[in-house]
One Martini backbone bead per residue (centre of mass of N, CA, C, O) as a GRO file, in nm:
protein
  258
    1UNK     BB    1  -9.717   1.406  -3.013
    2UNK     BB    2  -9.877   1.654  -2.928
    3UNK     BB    3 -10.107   1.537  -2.759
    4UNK     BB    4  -9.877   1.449  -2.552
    5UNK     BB    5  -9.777   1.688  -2.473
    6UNK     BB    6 -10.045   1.853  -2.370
    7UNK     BB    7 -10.093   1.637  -2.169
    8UNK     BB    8  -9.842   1.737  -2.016
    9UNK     BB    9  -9.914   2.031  -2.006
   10UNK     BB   10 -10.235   2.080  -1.916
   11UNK     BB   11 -10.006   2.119  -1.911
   12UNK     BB   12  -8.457   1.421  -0.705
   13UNK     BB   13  -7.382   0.400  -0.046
   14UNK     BB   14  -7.667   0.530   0.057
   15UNK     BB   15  -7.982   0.538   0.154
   16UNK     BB   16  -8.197   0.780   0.172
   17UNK     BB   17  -8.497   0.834   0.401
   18UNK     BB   18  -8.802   1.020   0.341
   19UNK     BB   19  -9.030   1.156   0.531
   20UNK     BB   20  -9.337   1.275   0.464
   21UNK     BB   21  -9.576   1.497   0.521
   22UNK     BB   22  -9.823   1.601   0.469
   23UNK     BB   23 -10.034   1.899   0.362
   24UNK     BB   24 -10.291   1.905   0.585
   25UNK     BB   25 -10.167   2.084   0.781
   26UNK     BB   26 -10.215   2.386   0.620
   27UNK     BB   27 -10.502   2.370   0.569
   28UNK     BB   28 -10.550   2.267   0.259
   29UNK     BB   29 -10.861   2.286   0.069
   30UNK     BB   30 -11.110   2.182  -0.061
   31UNK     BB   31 -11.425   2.211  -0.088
   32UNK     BB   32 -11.459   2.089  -0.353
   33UNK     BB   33 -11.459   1.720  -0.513
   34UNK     BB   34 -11.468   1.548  -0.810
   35UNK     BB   35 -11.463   1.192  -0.896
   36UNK     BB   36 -11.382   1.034  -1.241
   37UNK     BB   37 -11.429   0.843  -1.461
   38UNK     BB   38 -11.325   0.857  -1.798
   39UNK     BB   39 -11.384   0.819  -2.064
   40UNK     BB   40 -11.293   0.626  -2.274
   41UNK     BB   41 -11.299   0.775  -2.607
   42UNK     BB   42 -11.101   0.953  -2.499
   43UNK     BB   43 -10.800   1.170  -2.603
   44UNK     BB   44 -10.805   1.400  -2.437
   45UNK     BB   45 -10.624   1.629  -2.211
   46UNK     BB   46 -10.612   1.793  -1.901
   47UNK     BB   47 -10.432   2.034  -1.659
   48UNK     BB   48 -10.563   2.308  -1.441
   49UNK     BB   49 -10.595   2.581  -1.332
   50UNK     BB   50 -10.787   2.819  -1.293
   51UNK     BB   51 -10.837   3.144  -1.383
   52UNK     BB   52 -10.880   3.266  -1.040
   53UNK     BB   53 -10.803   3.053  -0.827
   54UNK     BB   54 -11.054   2.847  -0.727
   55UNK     BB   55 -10.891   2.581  -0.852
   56UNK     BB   56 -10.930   2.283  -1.050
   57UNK     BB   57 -10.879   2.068  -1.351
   58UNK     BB   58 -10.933   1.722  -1.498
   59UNK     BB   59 -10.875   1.549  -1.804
   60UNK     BB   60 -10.817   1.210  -1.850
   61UNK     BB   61 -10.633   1.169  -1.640
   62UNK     BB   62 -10.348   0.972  -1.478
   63UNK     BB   63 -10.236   0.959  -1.134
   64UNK     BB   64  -9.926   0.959  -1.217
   65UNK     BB   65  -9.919   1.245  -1.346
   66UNK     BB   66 -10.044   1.402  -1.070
   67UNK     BB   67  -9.788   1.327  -0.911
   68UNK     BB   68  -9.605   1.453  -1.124
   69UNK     BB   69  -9.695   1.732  -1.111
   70UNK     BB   70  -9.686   1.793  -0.771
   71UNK     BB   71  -9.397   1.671  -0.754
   72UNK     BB   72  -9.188   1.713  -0.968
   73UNK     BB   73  -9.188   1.415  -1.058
   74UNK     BB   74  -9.103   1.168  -1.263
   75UNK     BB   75  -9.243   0.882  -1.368
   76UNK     BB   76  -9.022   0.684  -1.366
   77UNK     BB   77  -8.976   0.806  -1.041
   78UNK     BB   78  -9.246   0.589  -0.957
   79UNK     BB   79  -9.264   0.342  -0.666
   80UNK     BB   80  -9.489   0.126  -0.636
   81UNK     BB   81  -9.722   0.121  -0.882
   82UNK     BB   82  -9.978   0.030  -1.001
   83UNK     BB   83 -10.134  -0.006  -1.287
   84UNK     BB   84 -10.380   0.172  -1.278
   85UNK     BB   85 -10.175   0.475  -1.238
   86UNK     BB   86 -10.190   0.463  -1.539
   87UNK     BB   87 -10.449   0.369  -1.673
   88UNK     BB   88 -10.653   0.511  -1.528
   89UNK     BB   89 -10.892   0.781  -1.620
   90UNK     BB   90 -10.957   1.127  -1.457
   91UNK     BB   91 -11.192   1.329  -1.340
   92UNK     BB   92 -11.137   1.672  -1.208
   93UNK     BB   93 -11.330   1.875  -0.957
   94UNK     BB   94 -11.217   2.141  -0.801
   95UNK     BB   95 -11.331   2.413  -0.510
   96UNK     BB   96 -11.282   2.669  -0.368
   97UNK     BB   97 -11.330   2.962  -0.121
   98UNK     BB   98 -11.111   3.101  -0.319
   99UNK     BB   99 -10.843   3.242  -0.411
  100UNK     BB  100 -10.527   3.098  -0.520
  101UNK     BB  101 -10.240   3.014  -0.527
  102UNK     BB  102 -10.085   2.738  -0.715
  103UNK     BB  103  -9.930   2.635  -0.473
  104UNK     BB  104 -10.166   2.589  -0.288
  105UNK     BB  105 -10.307   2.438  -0.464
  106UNK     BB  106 -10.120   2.196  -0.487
  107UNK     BB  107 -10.149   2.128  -0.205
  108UNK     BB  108 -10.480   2.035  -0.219
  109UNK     BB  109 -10.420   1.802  -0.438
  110UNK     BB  110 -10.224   1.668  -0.242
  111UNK     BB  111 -10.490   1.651  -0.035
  112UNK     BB  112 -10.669   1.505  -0.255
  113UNK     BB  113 -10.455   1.239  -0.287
  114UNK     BB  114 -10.495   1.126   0.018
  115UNK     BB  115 -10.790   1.139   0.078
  116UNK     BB  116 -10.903   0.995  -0.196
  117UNK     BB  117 -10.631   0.790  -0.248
  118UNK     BB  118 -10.432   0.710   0.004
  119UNK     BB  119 -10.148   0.877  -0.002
  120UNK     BB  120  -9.838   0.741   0.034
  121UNK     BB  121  -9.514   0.841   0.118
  122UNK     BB  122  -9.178   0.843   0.028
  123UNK     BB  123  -8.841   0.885  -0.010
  124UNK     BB  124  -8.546   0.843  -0.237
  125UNK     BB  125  -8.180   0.851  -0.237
  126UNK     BB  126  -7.958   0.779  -0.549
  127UNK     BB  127  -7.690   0.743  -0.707
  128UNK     BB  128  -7.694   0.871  -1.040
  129UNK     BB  129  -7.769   0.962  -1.303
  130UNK     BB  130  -7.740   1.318  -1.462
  131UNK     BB  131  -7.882   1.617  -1.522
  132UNK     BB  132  -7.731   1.931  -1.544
  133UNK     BB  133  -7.836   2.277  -1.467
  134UNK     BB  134  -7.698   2.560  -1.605
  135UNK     BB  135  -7.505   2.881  -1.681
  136UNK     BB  136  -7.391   2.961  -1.923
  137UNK     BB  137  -7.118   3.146  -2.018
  138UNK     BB  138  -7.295   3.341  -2.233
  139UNK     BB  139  -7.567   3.347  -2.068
  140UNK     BB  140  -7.878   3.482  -2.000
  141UNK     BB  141  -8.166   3.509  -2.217
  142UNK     BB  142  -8.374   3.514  -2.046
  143UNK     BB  143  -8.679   3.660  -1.905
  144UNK     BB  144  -8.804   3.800  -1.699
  145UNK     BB  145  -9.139   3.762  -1.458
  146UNK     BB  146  -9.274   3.910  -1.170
  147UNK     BB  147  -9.572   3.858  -1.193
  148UNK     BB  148  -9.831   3.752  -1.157
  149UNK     BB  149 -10.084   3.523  -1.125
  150UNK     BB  150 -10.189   3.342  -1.425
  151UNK     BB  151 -10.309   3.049  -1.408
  152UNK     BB  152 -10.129   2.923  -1.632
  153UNK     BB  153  -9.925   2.698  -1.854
  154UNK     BB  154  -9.611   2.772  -1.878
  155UNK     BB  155  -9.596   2.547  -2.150
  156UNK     BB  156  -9.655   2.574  -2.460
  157UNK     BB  157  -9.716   2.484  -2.788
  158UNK     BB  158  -9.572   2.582  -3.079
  159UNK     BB  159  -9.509   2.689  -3.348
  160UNK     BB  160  -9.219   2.571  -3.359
  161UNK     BB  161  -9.260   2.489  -3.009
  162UNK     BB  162  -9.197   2.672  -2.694
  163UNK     BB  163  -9.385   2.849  -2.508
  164UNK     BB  164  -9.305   3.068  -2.231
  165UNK     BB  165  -9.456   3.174  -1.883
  166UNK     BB  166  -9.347   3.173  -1.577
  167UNK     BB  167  -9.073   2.999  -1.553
  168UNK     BB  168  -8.948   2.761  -1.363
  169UNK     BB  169  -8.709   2.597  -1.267
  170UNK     BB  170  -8.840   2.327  -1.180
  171UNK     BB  171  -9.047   2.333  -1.436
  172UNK     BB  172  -8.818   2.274  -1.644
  173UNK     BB  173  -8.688   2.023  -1.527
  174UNK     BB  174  -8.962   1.858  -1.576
  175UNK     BB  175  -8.995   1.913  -1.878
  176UNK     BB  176  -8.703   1.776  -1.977
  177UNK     BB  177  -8.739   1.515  -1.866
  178UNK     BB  178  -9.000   1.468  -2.053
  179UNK     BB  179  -8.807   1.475  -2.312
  180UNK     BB  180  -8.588   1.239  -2.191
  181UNK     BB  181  -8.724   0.970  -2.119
  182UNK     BB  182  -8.482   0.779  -2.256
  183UNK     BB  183  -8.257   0.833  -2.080
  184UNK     BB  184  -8.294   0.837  -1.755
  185UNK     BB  185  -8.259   1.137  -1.646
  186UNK     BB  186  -8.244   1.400  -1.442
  187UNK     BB  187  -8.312   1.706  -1.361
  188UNK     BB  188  -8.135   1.917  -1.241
  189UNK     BB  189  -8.073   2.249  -1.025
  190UNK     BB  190  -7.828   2.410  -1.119
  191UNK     BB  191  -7.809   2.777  -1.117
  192UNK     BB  192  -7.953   2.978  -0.885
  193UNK     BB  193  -8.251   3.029  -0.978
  194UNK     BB  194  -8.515   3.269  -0.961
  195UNK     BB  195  -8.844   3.281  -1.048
  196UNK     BB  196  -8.920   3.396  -1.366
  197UNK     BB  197  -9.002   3.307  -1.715
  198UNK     BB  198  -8.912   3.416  -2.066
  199UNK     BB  199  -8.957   3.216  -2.384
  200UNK     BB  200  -8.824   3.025  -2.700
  201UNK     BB  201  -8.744   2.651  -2.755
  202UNK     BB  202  -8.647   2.510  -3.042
  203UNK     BB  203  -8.651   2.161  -3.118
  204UNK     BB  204  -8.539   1.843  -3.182
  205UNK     BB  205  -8.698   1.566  -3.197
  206UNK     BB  206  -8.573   1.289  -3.058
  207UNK     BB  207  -8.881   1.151  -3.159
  208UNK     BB  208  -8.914   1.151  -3.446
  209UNK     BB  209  -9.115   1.067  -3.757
  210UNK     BB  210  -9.198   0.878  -3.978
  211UNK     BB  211  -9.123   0.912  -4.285
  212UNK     BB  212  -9.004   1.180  -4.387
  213UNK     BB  213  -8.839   1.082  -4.624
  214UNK     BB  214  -9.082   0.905  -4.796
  215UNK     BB  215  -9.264   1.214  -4.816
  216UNK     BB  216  -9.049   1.474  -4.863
  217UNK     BB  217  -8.980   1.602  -4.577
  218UNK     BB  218  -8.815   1.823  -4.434
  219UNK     BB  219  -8.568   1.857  -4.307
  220UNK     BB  220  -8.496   1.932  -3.979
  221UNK     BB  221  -8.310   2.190  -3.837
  222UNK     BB  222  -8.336   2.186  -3.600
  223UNK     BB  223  -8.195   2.177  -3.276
  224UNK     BB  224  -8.066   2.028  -3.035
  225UNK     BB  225  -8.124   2.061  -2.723
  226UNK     BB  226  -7.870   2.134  -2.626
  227UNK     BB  227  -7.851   2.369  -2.788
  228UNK     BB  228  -8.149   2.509  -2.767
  229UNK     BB  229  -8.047   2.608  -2.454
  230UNK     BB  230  -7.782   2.785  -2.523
  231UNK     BB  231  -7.887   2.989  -2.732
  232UNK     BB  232  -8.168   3.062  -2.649
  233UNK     BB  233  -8.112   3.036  -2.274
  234UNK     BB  234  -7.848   3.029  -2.148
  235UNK     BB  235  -7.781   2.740  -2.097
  236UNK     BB  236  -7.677   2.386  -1.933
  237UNK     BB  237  -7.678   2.025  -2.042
  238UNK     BB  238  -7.528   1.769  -1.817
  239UNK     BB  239  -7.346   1.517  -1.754
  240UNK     BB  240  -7.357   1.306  -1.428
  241UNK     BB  241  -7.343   1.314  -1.138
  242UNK     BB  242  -7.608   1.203  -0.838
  243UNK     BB  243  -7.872   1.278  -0.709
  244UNK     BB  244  -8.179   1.069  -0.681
  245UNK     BB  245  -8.492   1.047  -0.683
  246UNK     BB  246  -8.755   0.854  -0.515
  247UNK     BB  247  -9.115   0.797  -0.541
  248UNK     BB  248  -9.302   0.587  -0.276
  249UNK     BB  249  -9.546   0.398  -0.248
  250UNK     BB  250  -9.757   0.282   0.023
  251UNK     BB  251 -10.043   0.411  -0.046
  252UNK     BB  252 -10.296   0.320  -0.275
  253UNK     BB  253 -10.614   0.400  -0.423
  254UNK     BB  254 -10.942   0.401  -0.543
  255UNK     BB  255 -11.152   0.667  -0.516
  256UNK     BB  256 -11.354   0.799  -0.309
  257UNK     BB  257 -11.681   0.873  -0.286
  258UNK     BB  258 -11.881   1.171  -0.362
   0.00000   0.00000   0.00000
């Protein structure tokens, strides 16, 4: 679980069809950028900027998870993907020519998986089930955090939950999608929150560890993440109709030689 959990750390009735334009209009890429497949027999993996912010670092990570982080949208809606784009895992080391803002390196990401992956792909949006993310009524309980790009993984697993800092809306909708992943409902951010926060999560696992009858330990008292995001976090997370986004692969492939 936690395993998961920390590669996942280390880390939006007619059809509507947005084509994107890829980002490489922005002139935004890698100086340097290696691309291999990762040894079998590794079991941990994790990505994230460099510390200094002139690159990127993935290691055993497989490609559906990273236009998953790249494009904030959960892997279950990523449509038209062969099957290598979960099973295959690979480690990317990329370098830039100076240090860049996180949304920077991400725009370079996304057009290192254009050009070396072939990554083309269109959007469509259709209503279906979500959870709305917005303000509870008794008010907003995390701490704003202006400070600078300190480009670490905004959300890490921590004794007893999970610690934020520097932690956007997107990117929170982006994390409980994927703690919510057996509902297969998106979490939309309707807060009309900007910035960044810190808080500190801690709430019961959806699909706890099996077994904990049988071996004596003590029950889990931690709230339901419905509760423990009103109480700890002063949000609310709401089942609703709205508009589903799915990501449509129209062409990709396994990168093209470093």
């Amino acid at each position: 679980m936690s395993r998961r959990l920390s590669l996942l750390l280390v880390l939006f009735a007619a059809v509507r069809v947005i084509c994107f334009a890829q980002d490489s209009a922005a002139g935004l890429n890698f100086e340097i950028a290696s691309i291999r497949r990762s040894n079998e027999a590794s079991l941990n993996g994790g990505i994230k900027p460099l510390p200094n912010g002139n690159g990127y670092l993935a290691q055993n990570i497989p490609v559906k998870l990273m236009i998953s982080l790249m494009y904030r949208i959960p892997m279950r809606q990523i449509k038209g993907d062969p099957e290598w784009l979960s099973s295959d895992r690979y480690d990317v080391e990329a370098k830039a020519d100076k240090a860049y803002s996180v949304e920077e390196l991400h725009t370079m990401y996304k057009n290192l998986l254009a050009d070396r992956f072939g990554l083309k792909f269109h959007t469509e949006s259709k209503p279906g089930n979500i959870y709305s993310l917005t303000v509870d009524p008794s008010g907003l309980k995390m701490k704003p955090n202006g400070t600078a790009d300190d480009f670490k993984i905004p959300l890490n697993f921590v004794s007893g939950g999970f610690q934020g800092i520097r932690v956007s809306m997107p990117y929170l909708c982006w994390f409980l999608g994927q703690q919510l992943q057996d509902d297969e409902r998106p979490v939309v951010d309707q807060t009309g929150l900007h910035g960044n926060f810190d808080f500190l999560l801690s709430f019961k696992p959806l699909n706890p560890p099996a077994g904990r009858e049988e071996t004596g330990a003590p029950p889990d008292d931690r709230p339901s993440i419905y509760d423990a995001l009103r109480v700890q976090l002063g949000l609310k997370l709401q089942p609703t109709r709205g508009p589903v986004e799915y990501f449509v692969i129209d062409n990709i492939q396994k990168p093209s030689a470093n």
